[in-house]
N, C-alpha and C positions, 0 to 999 in steps of 0.2 A: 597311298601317301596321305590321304587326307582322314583315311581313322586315325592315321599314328599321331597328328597335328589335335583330333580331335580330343584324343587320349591323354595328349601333354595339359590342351585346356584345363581336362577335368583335375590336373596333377598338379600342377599350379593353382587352383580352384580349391585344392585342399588344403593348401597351406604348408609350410614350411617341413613338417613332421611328416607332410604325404613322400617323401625320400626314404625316410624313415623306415614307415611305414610297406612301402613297395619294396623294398629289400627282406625285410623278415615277411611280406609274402612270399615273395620269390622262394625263399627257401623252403616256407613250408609248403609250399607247391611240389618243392623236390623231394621232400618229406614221405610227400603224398607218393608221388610217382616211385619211390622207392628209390633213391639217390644215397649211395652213400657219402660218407660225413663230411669228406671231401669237398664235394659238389654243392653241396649243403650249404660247405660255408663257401664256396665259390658264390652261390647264389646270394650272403649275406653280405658278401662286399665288394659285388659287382661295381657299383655305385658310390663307392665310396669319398673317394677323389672329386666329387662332384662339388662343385662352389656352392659354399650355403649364401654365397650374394647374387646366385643365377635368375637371372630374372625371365620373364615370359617369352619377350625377344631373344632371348639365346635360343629358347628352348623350341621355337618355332620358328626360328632361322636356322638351329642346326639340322632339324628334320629334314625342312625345304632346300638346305644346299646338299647334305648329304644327296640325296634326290636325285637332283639336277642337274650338281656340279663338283663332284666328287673333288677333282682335283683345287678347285676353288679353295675348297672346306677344307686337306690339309694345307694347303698356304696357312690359313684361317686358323688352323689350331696351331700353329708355333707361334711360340712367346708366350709372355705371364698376365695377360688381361684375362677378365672371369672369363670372354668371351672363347678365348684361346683355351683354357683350362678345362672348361666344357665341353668343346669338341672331342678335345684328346684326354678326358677323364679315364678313359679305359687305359691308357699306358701309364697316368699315374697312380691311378688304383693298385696297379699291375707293383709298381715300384712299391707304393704304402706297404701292399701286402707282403711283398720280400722282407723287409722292413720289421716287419710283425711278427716276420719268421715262417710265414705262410707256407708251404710244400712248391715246387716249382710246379705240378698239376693246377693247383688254384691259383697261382701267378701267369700261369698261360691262358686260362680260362678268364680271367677278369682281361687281360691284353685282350683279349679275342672276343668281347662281348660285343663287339658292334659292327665287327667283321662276320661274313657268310661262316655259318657253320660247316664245319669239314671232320667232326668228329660225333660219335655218339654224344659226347659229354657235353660237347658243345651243343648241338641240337636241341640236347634235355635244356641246357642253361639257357638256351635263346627261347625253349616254347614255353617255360616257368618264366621268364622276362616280360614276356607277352602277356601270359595270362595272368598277370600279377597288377598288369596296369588296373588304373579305376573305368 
């Protein structure tokens, strides 16, 4: 719990672009691992739906609730405050992406970025996620 807290530090520490930035890692991490294109771009808009008004406190209170208090934290993400939209970034990503015209594989794959992995693809997307932090 307390690398992911430390990891967000460093993520917010970099500044607005570090979103950005951690997304076209992610991907090329998947790149790397041999991910096709799919996945690829699963990993480029994992993130997407994220509030560019999210501030530190979100991002270290949703770690910590997640955590601790799972069901707390969806109460927490319904509704439209940044705080809210941060939680549950992954369903509106998930949405964006349809949106975009995304394939329904990379619409389930951004839904499911912050839930336990249950598939290979998922697995790939969750340990490119990880390894993409600063």
């Amino acid at each position: 719990m307390f690398d992911r807290a430390r990891q967000t530090l460093r993520v917010v520490a970099a500044g607005a672009a570090a979103d950005a930035r951690h997304a076209e890692r992610t991907a090329e991490i998947l790149r790397v691992l041999g991910a096709d294109e799919e996945l690829v771009t699963a990993g480029l808009l994992h993130d997407i739906a994220k509030p560019p008004t999210t501030q530190l406190w979100h991002r270290i209170a949703g770690v910590l609730i997640a955590r601790i208090a799972p069901r707390v934290r969806r109460e927490l993400a319904r509704g439209n405050s940044t705080f809210a939209r941060y939680l549950d970034h992954a369903r509106f990503g998930a949405e964006e992406a349809r949106r975009r015209g995304a394939s329904d594989r990379v619409v389930s794959l951004i839904a499911g970025h912050h839930s336990p992995p249950r598939s290979d693809d998922a697995r790939l997307l969750a340990r490119a996620d990880h390894e993409a932090l600063p």
